[in-house]
N, C-alpha and C positions, 0 to 999 in steps of 0.2 A: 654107206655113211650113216651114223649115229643119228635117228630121229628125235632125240631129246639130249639136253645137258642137265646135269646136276649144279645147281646153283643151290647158293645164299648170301645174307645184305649183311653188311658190317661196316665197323668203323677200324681202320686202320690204324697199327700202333708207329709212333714215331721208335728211331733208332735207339733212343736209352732206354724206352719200356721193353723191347725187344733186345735187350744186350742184357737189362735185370733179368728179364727170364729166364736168358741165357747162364746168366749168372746163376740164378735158383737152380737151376734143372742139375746144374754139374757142383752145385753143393750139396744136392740131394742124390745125386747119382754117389759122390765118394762118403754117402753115408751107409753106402750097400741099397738102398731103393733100387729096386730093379722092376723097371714101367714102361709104358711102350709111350717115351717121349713124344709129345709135339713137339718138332722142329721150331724153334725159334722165329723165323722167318714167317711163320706158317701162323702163329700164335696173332690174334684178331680180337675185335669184341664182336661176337656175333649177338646181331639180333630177331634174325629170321633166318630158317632154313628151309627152300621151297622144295628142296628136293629135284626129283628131274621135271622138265618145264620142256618144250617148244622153243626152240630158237626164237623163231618169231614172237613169242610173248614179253621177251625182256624189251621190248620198247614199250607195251603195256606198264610192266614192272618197274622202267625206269619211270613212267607218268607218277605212277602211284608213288613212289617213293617223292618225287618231286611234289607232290601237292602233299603230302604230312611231312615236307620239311618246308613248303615256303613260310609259315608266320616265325619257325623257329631262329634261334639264331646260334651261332658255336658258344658252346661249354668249358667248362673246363671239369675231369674228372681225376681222381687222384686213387691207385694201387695202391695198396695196403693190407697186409695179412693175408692167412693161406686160409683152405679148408679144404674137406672135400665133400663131395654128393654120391652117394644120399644122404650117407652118413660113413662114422666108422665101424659100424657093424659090417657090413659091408660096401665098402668102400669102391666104386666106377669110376669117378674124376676127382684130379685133383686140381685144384684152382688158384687163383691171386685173384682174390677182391676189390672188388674199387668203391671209392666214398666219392665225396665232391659234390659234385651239384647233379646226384643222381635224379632227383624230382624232375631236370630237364630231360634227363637219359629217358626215363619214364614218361615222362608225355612224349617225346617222339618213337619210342616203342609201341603207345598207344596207338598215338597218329598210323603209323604203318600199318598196326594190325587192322585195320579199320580198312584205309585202301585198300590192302589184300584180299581183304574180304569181301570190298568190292569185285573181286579180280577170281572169288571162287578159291582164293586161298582159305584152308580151315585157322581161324582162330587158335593157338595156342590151348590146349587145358589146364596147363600149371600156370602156376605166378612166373614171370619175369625176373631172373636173380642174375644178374649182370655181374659178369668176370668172364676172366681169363684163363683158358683152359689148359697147363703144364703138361698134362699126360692122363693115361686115363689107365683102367686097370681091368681085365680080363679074367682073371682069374684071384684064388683066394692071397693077402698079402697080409704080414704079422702087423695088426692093426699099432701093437705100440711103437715097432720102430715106424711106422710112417706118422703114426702119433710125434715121435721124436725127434723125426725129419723136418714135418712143419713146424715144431718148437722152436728147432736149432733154427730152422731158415725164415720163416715167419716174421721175425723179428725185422726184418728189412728197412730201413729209411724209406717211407712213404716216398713217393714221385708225380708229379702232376703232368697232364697232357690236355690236350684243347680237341675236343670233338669237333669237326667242324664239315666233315665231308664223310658221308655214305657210299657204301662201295656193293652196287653187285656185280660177285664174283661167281666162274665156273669154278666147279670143283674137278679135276681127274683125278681120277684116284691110279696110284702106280705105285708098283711094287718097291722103286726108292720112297714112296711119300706121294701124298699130297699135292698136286701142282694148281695154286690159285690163279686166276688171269679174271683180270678187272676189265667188266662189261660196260659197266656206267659208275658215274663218277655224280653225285648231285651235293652239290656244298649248301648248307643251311641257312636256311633263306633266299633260296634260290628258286623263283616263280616261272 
């Protein structure tokens, strides 16, 4: 038996932010982009990635997440535009942004980093840039048609969503994808 799981904490997309994506991925696919997709289904706002963990420690993890969300309370956050990281020079991810009431996304990113760090989790060394991850890129791609892709697809009707519960999830990894299963569950403002 497997002595650790690969875990991390997110907020869950309802069914139309995860049907745009769906949407984005296959207007970018019949532009010729050829990416190694995140499944739809699969598509999250991650805000923490612990990597592999002890079984036993996700009721720690669920504590910590429950004490930097009890003063909070749900959000609402809003998709919008594409990009990617690092940049287009060489381009790794490509993403759907979100706007809204990120200053609240931001203090409970804070809050958690802070528990975790209680917890022997390392702090973060980059800034915090909150999106949603399409697909990601392994190798060299013709930066103008993916330049092109996000012009054409970018353009999207913004959509709003309500943060309101924290998810950590296992990660497997398998040869069809990805398979997430939700360990804990802590709704904001919940003490």
């Amino acid at each position: 038996m497997k002595e650790t799981i690969r875990t991390f904490i997110a907020f869950e997309l309802p069914a139309a932010i995860v049907q745009l994506a769906g949407a984005l991925q296959t207007d970018l696919k019949a532009q010729g982009l050829n990416l190694r997709w995140v499944r739809p289904q699969n598509i999250h706002l991650t805000l923490k990635f612990l990597g592999e963990i002890a079984p036993a420690r996700t009721a720690d993890v669920a504590g910590a997440m429950r004490k930097a969300l009890k003063a909070g309370a749900p959000f609402e956050l809003r998709v919008q535009g594409m990009g990617v990281f690092p940049g287009l020079r060489k381009p790794r991810v490509l993403w759907i942004g979100l706007g809204g009431q990120t200053d609240a996304l931001q203090k409970v990113y804070a809050g958690l980093e802070d528990e975790l760090a209680a917890l022997d989790f390392p702090k973060e060394d980059r800034p915090f840039k909150a999106h949603l991850t399409l697909a990601r890129m392994d190798r060299r791609i013709d930066a103008q048609l993916l330049l092109q892709g996000i012009q054409a697809a970018g353009g999207f009707e913004p959509k709003t969503f309500q943060a309101s519960e924290l998810i950590l999830f296992q990660s497997e990894l398998k040869p069809q994808g990805a398979i997430y299963t939700p360990l804990a569950r802590i709704a904001l403002g919940q003490g």
